[in-house]
N, C-alpha and C positions, 0 to 999 in steps of 0.2 A: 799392582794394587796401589792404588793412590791413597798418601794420607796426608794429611796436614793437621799440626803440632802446633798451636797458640803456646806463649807466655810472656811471663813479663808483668802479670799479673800483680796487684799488690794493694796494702792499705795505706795510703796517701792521706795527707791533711790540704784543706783546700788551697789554691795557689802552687801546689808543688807541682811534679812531674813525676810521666812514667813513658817508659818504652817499649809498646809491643812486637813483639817480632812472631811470624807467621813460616813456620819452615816445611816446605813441601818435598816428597817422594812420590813418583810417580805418576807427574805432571809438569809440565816445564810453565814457570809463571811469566818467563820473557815474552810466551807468546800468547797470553791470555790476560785478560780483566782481572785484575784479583780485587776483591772487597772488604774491607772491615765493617761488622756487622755488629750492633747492642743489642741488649733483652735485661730493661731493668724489670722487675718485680713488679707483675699486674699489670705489664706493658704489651703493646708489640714490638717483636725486632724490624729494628731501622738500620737502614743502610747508614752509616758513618764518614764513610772515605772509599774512594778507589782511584786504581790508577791505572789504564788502559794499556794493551800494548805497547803502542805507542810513546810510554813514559807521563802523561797527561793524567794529573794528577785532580780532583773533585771531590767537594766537601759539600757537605749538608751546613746549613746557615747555622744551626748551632754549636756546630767546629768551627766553623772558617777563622784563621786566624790564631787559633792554638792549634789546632792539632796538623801535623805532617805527616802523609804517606809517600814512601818509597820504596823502593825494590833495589834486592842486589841482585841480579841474573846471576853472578859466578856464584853465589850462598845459596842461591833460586829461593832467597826470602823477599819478604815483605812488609817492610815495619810498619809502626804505627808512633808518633813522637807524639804525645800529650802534654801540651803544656798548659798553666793556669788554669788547673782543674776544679772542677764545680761538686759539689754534692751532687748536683743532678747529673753527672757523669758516671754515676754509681750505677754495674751495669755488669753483666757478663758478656765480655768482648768473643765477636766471633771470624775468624779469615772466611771467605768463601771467593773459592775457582771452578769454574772460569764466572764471572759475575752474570753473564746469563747462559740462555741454552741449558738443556740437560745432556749426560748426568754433569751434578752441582756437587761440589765436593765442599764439605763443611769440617773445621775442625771441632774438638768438643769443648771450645773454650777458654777465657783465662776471668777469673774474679777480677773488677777493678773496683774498689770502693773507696770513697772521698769523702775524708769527714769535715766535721764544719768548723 
């Protein structure tokens, strides 16, 4: 049974930081795409960051440059490093493995919200 476990979650004021971490059973992420995924309010979910097998790491132009993803294969996580966060970073962050192909294994979540 595969799950993946978001957190890290939390209410921030703008400028600060946070660090997501994506911890997976029942999938190994060494050898798979894994993604960080948003869902602000009234939105659709947008891909955010991923990092290929490979180690090759891909930001969406409204990250680049704050935000880091990387993976620990022996934790078989996958963080998420935020920095110089926005209001419009306010969002319910999502991991998803393997980043394409089915079946997608999606975690349930972590709240991030940045106030102003």
């Amino acid at each position: 049974q595969v799950q993946l476990v978001e957190s890290g979650g939390g209410l921030v004021q703008a400028g600060e930081s946070l660090r997501l971490s994506c911890a997976a059973s029942g999938i190994r992420f060494a050898i798979n795409a894994v993604g960080w995924y948003r869902q602000a309010p009234g939105k659709q979910r947008e891909l955010v960051a991923y990092v290929t097998s490979s180690g090759s790491a891909n930001y969406a132009d409204s990250v680049k440059g704050r935000f880091t993803i990387s993976r620990d294969n022996a934790k078989n996580t996958v963080n998420l490093q935020m920095n110089s966060l926005k209001p419009e970073d306010t969002a319910v962050y999502y991991c998803r493995a393997p980043l394409q192909g089915a079946p997608a294994y999606w975690g349930q979540g972590t709240q991030v919200t940045v106030s102003s």
